[in-house]
TORKOL-4160 file (C-alpha; in steps of 0.2 Angstrom, whole numbers, padded with zeros to 4 digits, m for minus):
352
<pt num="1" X="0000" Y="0000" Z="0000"/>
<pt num="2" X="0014" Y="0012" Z="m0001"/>
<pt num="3" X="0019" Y="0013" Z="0020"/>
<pt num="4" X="0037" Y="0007" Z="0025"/>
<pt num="5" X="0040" Y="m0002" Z="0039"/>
<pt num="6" X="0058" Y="m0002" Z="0044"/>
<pt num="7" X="0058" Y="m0012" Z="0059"/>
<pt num="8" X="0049" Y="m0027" Z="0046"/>
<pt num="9" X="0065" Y="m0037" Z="0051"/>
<pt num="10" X="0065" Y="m0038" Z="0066"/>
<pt num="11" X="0082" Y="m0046" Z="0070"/>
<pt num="12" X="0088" Y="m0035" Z="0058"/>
<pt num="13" X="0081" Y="m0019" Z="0066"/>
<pt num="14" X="0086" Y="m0023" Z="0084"/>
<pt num="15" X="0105" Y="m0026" Z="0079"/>
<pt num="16" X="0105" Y="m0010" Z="0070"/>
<pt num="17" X="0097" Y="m0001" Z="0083"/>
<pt num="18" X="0110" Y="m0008" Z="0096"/>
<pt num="19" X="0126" Y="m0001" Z="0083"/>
<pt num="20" X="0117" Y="0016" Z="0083"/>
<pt num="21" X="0115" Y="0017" Z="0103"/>
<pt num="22" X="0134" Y="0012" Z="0103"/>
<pt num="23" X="0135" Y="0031" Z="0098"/>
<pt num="24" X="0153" Y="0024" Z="0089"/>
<pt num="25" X="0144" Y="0024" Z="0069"/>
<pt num="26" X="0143" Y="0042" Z="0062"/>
<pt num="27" X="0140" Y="0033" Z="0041"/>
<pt num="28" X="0127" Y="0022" Z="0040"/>
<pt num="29" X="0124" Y="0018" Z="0020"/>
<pt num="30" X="0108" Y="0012" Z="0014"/>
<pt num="31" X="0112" Y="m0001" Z="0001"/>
<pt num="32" X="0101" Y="m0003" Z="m0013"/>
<pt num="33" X="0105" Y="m0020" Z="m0024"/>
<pt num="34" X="0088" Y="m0017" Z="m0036"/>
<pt num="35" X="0070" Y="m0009" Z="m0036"/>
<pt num="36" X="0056" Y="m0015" Z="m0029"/>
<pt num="37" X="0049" Y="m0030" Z="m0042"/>
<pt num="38" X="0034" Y="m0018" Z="m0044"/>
<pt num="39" X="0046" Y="m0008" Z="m0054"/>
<pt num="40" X="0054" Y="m0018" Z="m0063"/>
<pt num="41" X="0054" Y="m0028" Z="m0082"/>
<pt num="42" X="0051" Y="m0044" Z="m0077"/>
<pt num="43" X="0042" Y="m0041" Z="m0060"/>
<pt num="44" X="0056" Y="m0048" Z="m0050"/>
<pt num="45" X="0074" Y="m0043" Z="m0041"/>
<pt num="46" X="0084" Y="m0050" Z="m0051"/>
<pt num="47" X="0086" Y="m0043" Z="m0070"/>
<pt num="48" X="0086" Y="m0051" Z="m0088"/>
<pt num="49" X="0101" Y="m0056" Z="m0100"/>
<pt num="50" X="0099" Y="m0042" Z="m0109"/>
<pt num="51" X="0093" Y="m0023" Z="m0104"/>
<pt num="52" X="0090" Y="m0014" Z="m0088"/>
<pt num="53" X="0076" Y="m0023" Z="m0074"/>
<pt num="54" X="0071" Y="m0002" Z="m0070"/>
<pt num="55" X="0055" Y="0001" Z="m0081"/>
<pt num="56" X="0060" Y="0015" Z="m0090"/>
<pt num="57" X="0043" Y="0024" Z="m0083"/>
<pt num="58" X="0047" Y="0018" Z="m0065"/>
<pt num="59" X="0064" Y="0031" Z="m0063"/>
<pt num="60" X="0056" Y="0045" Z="m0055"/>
<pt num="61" X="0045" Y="0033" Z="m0043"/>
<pt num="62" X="0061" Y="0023" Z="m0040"/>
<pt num="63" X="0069" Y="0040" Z="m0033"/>
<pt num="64" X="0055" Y="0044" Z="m0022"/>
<pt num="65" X="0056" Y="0026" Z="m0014"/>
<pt num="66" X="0075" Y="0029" Z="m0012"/>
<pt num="67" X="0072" Y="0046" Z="m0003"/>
<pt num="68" X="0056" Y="0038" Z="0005"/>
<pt num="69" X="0065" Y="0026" Z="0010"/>
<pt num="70" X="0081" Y="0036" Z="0018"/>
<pt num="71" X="0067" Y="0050" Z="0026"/>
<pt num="72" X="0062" Y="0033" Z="0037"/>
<pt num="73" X="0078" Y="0029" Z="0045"/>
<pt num="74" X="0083" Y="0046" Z="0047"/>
<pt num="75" X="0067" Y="0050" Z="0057"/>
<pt num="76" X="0070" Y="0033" Z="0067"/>
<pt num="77" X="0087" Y="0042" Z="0072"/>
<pt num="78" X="0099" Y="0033" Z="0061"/>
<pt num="79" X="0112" Y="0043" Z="0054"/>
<pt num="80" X="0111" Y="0038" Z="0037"/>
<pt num="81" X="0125" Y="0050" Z="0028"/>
<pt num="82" X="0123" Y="0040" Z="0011"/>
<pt num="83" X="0109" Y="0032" Z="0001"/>
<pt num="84" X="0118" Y="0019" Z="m0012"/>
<pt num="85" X="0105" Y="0019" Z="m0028"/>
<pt num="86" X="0114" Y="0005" Z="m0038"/>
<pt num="87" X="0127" Y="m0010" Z="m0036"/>
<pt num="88" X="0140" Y="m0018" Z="m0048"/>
<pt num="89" X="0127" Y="m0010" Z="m0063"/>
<pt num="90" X="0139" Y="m0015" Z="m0077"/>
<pt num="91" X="0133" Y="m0035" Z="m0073"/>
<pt num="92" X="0114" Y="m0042" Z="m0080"/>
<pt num="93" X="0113" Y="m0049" Z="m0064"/>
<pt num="94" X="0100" Y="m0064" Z="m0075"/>
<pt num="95" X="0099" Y="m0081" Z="m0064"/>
<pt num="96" X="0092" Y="m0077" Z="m0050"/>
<pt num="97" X="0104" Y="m0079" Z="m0039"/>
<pt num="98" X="0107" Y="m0063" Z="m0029"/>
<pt num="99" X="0097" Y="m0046" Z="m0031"/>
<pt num="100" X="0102" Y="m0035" Z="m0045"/>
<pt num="101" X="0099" Y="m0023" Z="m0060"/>
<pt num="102" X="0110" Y="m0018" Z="m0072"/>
<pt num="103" X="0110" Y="0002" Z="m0078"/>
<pt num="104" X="0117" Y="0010" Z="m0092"/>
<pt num="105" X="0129" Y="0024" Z="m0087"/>
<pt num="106" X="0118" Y="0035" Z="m0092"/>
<pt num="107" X="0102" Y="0026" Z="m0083"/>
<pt num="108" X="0114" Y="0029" Z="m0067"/>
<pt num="109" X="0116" Y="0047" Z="m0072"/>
<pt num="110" X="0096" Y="0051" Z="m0075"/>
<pt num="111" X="0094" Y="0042" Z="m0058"/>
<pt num="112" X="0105" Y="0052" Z="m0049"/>
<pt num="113" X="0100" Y="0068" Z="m0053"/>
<pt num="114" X="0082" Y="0064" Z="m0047"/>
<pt num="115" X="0087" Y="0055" Z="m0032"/>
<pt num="116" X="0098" Y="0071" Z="m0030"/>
<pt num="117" X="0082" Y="0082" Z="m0031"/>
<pt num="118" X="0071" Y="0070" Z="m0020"/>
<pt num="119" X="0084" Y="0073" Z="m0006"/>
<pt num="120" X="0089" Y="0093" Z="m0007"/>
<pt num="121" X="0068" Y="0095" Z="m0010"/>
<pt num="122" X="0064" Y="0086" Z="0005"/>
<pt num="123" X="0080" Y="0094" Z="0013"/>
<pt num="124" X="0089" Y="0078" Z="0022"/>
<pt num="125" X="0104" Y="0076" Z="0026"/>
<pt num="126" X="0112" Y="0061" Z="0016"/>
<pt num="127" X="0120" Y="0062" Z="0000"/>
<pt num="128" X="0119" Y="0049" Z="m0015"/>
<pt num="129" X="0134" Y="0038" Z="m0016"/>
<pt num="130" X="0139" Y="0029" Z="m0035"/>
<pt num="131" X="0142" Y="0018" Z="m0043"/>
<pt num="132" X="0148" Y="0003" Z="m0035"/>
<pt num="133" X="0156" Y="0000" Z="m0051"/>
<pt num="134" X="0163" Y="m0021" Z="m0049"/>
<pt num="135" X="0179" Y="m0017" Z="m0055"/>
<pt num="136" X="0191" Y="m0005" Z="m0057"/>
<pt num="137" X="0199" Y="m0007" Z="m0073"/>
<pt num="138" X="0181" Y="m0005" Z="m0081"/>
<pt num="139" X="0184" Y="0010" Z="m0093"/>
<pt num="140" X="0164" Y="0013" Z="m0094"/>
<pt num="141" X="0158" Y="0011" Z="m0077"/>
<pt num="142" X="0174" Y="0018" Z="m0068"/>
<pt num="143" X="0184" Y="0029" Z="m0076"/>
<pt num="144" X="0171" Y="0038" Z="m0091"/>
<pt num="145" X="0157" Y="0037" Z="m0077"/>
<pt num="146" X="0171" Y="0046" Z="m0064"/>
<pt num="147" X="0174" Y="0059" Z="m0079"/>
<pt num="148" X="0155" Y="0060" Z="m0083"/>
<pt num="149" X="0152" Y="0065" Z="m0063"/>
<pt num="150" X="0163" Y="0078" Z="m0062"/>
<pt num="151" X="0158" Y="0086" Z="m0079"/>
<pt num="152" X="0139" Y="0087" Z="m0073"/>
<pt num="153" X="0134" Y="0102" Z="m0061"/>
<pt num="154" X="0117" Y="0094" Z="m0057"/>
<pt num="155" X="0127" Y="0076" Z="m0050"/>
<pt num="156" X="0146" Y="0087" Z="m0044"/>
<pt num="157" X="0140" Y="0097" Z="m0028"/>
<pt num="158" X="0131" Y="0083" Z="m0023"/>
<pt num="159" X="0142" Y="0071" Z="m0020"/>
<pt num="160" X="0157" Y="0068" Z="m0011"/>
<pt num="161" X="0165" Y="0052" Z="m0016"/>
<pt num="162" X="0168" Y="0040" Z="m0031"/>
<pt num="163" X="0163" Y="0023" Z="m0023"/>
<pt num="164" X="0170" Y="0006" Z="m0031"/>
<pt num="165" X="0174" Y="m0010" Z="m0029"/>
<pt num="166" X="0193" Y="m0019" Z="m0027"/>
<pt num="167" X="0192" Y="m0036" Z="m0033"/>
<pt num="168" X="0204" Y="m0045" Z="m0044"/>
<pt num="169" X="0212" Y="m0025" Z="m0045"/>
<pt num="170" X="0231" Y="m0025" Z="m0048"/>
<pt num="171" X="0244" Y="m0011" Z="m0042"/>
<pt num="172" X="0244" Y="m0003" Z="m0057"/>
<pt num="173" X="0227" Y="m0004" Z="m0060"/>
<pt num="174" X="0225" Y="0005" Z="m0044"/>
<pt num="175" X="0240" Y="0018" Z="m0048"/>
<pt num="176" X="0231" Y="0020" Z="m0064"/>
<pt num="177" X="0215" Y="0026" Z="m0058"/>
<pt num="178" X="0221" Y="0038" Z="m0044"/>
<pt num="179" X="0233" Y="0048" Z="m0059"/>
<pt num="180" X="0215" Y="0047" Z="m0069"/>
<pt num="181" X="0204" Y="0055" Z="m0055"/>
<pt num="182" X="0218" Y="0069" Z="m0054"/>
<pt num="183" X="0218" Y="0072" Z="m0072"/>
<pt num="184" X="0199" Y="0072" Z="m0073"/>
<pt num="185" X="0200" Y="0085" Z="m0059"/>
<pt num="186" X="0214" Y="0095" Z="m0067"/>
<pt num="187" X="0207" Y="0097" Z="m0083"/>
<pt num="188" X="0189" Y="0105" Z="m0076"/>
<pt num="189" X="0199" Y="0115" Z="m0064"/>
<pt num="190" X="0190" Y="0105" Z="m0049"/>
<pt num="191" X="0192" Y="0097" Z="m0032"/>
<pt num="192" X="0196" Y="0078" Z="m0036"/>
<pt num="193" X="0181" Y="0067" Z="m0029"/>
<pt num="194" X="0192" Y="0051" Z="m0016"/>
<pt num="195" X="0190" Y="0033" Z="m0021"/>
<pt num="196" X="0177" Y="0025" Z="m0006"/>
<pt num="197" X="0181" Y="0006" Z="m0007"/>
<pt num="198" X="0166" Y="m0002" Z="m0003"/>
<pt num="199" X="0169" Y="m0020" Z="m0010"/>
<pt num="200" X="0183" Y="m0031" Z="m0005"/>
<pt num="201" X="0181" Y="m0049" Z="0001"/>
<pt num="202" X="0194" Y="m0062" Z="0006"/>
<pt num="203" X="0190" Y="m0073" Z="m0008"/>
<pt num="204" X="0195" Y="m0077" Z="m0028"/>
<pt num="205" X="0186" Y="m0082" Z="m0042"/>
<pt num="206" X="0184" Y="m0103" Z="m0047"/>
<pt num="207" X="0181" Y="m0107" Z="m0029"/>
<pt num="208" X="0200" Y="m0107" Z="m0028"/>
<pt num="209" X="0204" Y="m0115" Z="m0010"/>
<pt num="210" X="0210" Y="m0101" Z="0004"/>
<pt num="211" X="0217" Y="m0103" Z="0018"/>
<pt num="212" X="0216" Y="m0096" Z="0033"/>
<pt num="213" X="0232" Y="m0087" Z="0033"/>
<pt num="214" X="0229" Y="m0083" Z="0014"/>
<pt num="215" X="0212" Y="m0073" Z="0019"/>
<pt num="216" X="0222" Y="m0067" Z="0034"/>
<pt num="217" X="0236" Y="m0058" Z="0023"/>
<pt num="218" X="0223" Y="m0055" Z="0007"/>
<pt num="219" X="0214" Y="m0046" Z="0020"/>
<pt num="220" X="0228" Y="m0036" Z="0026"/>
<pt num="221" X="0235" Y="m0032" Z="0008"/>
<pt num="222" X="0220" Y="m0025" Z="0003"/>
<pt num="223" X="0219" Y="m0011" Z="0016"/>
<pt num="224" X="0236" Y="m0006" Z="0011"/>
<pt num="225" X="0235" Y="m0004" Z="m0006"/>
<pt num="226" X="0222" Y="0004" Z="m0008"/>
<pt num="227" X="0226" Y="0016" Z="0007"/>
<pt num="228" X="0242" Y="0020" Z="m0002"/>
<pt num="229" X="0242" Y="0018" Z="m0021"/>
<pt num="230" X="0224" Y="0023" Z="m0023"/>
<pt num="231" X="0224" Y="0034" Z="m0007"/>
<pt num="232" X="0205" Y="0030" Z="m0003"/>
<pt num="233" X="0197" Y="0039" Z="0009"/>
<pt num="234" X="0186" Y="0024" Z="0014"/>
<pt num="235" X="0187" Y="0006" Z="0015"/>
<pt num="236" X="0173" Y="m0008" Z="0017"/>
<pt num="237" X="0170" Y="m0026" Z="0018"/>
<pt num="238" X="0158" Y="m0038" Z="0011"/>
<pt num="239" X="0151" Y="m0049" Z="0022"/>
<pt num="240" X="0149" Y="m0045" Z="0041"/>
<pt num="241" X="0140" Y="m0061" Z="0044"/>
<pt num="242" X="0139" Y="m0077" Z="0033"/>
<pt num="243" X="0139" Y="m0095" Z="0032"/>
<pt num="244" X="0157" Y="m0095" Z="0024"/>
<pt num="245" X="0173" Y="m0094" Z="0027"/>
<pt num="246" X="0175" Y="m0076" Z="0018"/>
<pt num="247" X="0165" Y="m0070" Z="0028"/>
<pt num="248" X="0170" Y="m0058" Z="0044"/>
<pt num="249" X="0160" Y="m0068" Z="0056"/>
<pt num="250" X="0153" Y="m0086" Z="0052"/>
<pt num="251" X="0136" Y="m0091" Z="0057"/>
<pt num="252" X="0129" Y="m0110" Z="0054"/>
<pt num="253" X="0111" Y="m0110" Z="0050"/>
<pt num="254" X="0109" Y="m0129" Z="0060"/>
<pt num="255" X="0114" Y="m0118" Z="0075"/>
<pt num="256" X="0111" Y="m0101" Z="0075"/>
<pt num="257" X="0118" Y="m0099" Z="0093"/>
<pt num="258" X="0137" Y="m0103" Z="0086"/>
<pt num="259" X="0148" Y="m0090" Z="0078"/>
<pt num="260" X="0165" Y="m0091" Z="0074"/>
<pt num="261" X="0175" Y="m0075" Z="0072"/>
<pt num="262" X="0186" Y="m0076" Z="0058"/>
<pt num="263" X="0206" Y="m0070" Z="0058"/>
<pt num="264" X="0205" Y="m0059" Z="0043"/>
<pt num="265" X="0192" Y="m0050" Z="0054"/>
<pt num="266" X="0205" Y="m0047" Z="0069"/>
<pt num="267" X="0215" Y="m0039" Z="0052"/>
<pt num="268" X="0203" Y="m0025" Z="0049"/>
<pt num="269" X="0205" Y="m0020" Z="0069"/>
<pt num="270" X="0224" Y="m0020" Z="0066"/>
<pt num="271" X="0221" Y="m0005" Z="0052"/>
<pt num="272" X="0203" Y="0002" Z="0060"/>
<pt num="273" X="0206" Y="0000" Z="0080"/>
<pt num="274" X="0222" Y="0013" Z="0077"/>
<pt num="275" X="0219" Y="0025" Z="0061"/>
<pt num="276" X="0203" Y="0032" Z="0060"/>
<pt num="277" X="0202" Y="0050" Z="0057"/>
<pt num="278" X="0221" Y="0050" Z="0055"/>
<pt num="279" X="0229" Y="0054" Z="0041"/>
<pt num="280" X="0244" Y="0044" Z="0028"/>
<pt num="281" X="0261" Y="0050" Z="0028"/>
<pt num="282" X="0275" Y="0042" Z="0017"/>
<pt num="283" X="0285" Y="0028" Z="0021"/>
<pt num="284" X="0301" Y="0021" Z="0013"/>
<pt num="285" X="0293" Y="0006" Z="0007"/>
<pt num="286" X="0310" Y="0002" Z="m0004"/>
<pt num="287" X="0316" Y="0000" Z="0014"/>
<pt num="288" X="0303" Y="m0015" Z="0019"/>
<pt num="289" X="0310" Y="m0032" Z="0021"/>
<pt num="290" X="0305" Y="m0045" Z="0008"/>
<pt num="291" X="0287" Y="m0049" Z="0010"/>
<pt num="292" X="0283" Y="m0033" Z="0022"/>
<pt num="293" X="0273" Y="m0019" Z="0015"/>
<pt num="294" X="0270" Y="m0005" Z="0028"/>
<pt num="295" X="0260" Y="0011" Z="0030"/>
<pt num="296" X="0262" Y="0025" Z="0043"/>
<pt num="297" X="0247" Y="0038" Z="0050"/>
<pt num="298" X="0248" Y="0052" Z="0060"/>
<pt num="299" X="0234" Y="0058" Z="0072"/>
<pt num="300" X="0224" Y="0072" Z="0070"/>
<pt num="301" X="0232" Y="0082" Z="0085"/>
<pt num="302" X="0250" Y="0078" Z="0077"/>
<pt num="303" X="0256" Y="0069" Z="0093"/>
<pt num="304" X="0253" Y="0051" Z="0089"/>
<pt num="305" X="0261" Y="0039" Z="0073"/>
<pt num="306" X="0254" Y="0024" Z="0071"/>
<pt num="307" X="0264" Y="0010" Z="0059"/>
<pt num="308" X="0253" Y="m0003" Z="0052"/>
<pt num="309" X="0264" Y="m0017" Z="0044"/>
<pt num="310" X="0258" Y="m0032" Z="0034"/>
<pt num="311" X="0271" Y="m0048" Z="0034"/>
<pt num="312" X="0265" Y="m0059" Z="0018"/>
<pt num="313" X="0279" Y="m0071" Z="0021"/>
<pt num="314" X="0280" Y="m0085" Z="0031"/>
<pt num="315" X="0293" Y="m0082" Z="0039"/>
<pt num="316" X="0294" Y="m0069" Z="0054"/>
<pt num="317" X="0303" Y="m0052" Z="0050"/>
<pt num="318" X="0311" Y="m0038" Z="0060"/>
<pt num="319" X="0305" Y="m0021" Z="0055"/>
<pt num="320" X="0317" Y="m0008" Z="0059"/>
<pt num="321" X="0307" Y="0011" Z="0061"/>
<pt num="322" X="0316" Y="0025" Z="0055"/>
<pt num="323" X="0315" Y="0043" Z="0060"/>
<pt num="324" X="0306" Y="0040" Z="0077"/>
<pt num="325" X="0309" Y="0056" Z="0087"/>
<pt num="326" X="0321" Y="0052" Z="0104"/>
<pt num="327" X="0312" Y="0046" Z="0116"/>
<pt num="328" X="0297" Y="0041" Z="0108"/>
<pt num="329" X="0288" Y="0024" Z="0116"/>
<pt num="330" X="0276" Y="0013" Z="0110"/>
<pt num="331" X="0263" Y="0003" Z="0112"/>
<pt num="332" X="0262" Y="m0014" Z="0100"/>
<pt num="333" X="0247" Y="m0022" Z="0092"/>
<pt num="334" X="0250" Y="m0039" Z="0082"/>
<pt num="335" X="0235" Y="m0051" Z="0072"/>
<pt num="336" X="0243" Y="m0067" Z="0068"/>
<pt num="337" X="0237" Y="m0084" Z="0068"/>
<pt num="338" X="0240" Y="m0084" Z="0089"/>
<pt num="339" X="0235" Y="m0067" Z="0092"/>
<pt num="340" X="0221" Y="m0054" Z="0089"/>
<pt num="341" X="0226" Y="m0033" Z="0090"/>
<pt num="342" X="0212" Y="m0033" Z="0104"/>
<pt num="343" X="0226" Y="m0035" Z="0118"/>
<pt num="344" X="0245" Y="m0026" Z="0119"/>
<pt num="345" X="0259" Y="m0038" Z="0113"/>
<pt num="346" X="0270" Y="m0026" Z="0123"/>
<pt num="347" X="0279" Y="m0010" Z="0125"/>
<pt num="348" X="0296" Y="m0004" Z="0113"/>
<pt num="349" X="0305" Y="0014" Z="0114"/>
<pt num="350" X="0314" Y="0022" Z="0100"/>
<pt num="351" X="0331" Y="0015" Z="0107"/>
<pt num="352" X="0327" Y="m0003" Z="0102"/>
């Protein structure tokens, strides 16, 4: 009949209504994966081989159901900062098996200028975040899309990041597409708009096996390259709770009391629990032992450096820090397969 009701899942609700009390969130995104089925093609979530599932009549109701639908948390007391219209809109997303609907570049454009005008009209506070392009490489859905963004005044002021996905990307993909965004920027004599990572997972394609360790140090990688060769401002994870093993936290459906927190989980802490709000400096990464890739960040205030190191060897390695005013002490933080970063593994000054 045209009401929402947020609190529908209840499990759901109650978990995001704990996070918010926590008073620790400040970035909720509402996540979109396709419209409603009553707007669609083909009447379902999940699109067609060929064509976009949005009814080309539906765009404007779509828009309203986004800001509808953001107006609803917002007024519950979530603080909702962005509403993400589309995901991965390059795929067909035919099969049904996940949610989906693939957009033409410029179907994501037209939706975002009314979604855009939904949101200033009804004067909320979130802003629109795109595209959740699958790839980074993707000349259409990343890089022309990126230009087309920053050329259109109706989309530019309204945004404030360019979100995408990391899978399968490369380092010089990644150096690539920071050197694009700063010639896009250049060239219209505007502010560049950061890279938001909002996909990664501790997985690769074929069901190729993983270990633990594997997703440990994936995990780990991840976060520093995209910190340091794409410089993004932002970095996400897939999956928070699943059944598999790629997930942060595994549940088992036969026994919904179990979890299992995963090690690659601990991963994220070693970066998030110490850096947030800080910002990068350079390191000499030429200096790094074999294997060791390292980043440092320095607090907002300027009186704390934290070093984050990843170790994709086997083998343990001695890291020497350079430059470390005299004495300086610190506190140190390890995830491995015998430790998490949620205790001290102990205390070192600049001396040793």
């Amino acid at each position: 009949d045209g009401t929402i009701d947020i609190t529908a899942d209840a499990n759901a609700w109650n978990v995001l209504q704990k996070i918010v009390k926590l008073g620790t969130v400040d970035d909720v995104v509402l996540f979109m994966n396709s419209p409603p089925e009553t707007m669609t093609v083909n009447g379902k979530t999940y699109g067609d081989a060929t064509g976009s599932n949005l009814r080309n009549d539906q765009y404007e109701n779509y828009a309203k159901f986004c800001a509808d639908v953001t107006a609803a948390y917002l007024n519950a007391g979530v603080p909702v900062k962005y509403i993400c219209p589309v995901n991965e809109p390059q795929s067909q997303w035919d099969g049904g098996w996940q949610e989906g609907c693939h957009y033409t570049t410029d179907g994501i454009l037209r939706l975002a200028k009314l979604i855009i005008k939904e949101l200033n009209s009804r004067q909320l506070s979130a802003k629109i975040s795109l595209n959740d392009t699958a790839q980074y490489a993707n000349k259409e859905y990343t890089h022309l899309f990126y230009e087309a963004m920053m050329k259109d005044d109706e989309i530019y002021p309204y945004v404030d990041h360019f979100a995408a996905h990391a899978y399968f990307a490369t380092d010089n993909v990644r150096t690539a597409l920071l050197k694009w965004t700063q010639k896009v920027a250049t060239g219209l004599g505007k502010k560049a708009l950061p890279i938001y990572q909002t996909e990664f997972a501790a997985w690769r394609p074929e069901n190729e096996t993983l270990t633990i360790e594997d997703r440990l140090t994936m995990t780990g990688a991840s976060l520093h390259k995209e910190l340091t060769l794409l410089n993004a401002e932002s970095w996400s994870y897939f999956a928070a709770v699943a059944r598999g093993a790629d997930s942060l936290i595994m549940v088992n459906d036969s026994d919904v009391s179990k979890y299992w927190v995963t090690r690659h989980f601990w991963a994220i802490g070693n970066y998030s629990k110490f850096i947030t709000g800080y910002t990068r400096v350079e390191t000499a990464e030429e200096n790094m032992p074999e294997g060791v890739m390292g980043s440092a960040y320095l607090a907002p205030d300027g009186k704390k450096l934290v070093f984050v190191m990843v170790n994709e060897s086997a083998a343990q390695q001695t890291v020497t820090l350079a430059g470390v005013p005299e004495g300086a002490a610190a506190e140190v933080f390890e995830t491995s397969m015998t430790a998490t970063c949620e205790t001290s593994a102990g205390y070192m000054t600049a001396a040793n």
